[in-house]
N, C-alpha and C positions, 0 to 999 in steps of 0.2 A: 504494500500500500504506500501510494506516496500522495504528494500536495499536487494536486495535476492543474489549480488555477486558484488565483486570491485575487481579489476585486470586488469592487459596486455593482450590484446587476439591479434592473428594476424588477417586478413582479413577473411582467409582460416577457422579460430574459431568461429568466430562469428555465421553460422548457427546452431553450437552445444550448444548454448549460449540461443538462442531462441527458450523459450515453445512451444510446438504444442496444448496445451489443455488451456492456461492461459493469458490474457494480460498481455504485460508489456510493460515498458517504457526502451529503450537502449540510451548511449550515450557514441557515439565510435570516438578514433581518428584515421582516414582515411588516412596513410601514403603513398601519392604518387608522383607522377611527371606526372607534367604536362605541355609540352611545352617546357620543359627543365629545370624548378624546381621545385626542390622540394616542398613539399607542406604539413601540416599536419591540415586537414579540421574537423572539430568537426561536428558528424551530429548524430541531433533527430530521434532516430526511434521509431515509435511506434508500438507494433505489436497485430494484434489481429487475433485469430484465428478460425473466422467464428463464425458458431452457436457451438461450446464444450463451448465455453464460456458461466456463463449464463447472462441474460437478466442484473438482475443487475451490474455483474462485466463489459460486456460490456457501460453501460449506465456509471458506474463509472468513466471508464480512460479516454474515451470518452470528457466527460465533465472536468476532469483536465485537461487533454493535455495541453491547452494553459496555465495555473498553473503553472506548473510544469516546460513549457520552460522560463516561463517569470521569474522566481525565477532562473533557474541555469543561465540566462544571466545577470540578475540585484544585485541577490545577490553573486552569485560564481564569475560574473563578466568572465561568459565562452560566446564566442561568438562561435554561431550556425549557421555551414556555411550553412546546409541545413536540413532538417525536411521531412522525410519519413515517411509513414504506407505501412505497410507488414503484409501479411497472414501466411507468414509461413518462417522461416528463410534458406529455399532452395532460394530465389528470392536476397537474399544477398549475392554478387558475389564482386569481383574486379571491373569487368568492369561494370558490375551495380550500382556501386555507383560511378566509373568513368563518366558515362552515365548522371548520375544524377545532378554530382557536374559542369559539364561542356560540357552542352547540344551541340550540332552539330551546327552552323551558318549556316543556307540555305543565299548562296550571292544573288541568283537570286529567290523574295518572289515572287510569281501569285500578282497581286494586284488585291484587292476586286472587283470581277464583280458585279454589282446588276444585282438583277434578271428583268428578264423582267417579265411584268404586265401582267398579265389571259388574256386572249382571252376573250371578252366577243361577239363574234361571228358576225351575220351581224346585223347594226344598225334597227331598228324595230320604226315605226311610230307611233304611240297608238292617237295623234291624226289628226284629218283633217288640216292639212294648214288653215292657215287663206286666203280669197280668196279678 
């Protein structure tokens, strides 16, 4: 694994940014508003794109992943608002990491129905009453 580019990219760049044949590791700052502030959100991506990868290089990033976040928070001392994988850097949009960084609140949740219990059909005697 190495540093393969460092720079400013806007939101709009970033899918140009992301190999189609290679894993890699992204860590982009996220310039938006939210709610009516501004906001600049640090988020992990990891991308991997399918089977062009091979077996090894997928098995490789795979297993750093948490490596690698756990060093640029502890020792860069960067905090990770959020941590994505992506196949392909068409899925990295504005509002897809709007989406991401500040999910929908449903106000009114279903609350957990349990299920009801199998039928087990009509009760069956197997033996005689005691008389």
């Amino acid at each position: 694994m190495f540093l393969d580019s460092i720079g400013a990219c806007d939101v709009e760049e970033l899918p140009g940014k992301v190999p189609a044949d290679t894993a890699r590791y992204h860590l982009f700052r996220f310039k938006h508003s939210h709610e009516g502030d501004f906001l600049e959100s640090n988020v992990f991506i990891y991308s991997m794109p399918g089977f062009s990868a091979s077996i090894k290089e997928r098995m490789l990033y795979s297993s750093c992943k948490n490596s690698v976040v756990e060093a640029i928070q502890k020792v860069y001392k960067i905090d990770i608002a959020k941590r994505l994988e992506v196949d392909s850097g068409s899925e990295l949009t504005s509002e897809f990491l709007h989406s991401e960084l500040h999910p929908v609140k449903s106000l009114n949740k279903p609350k957990f129905a349990k299920p009801a219990a199998p039928s087990r059909g009509a009760r069956r005697i197997t033996k005689a009453p005691p008389s």
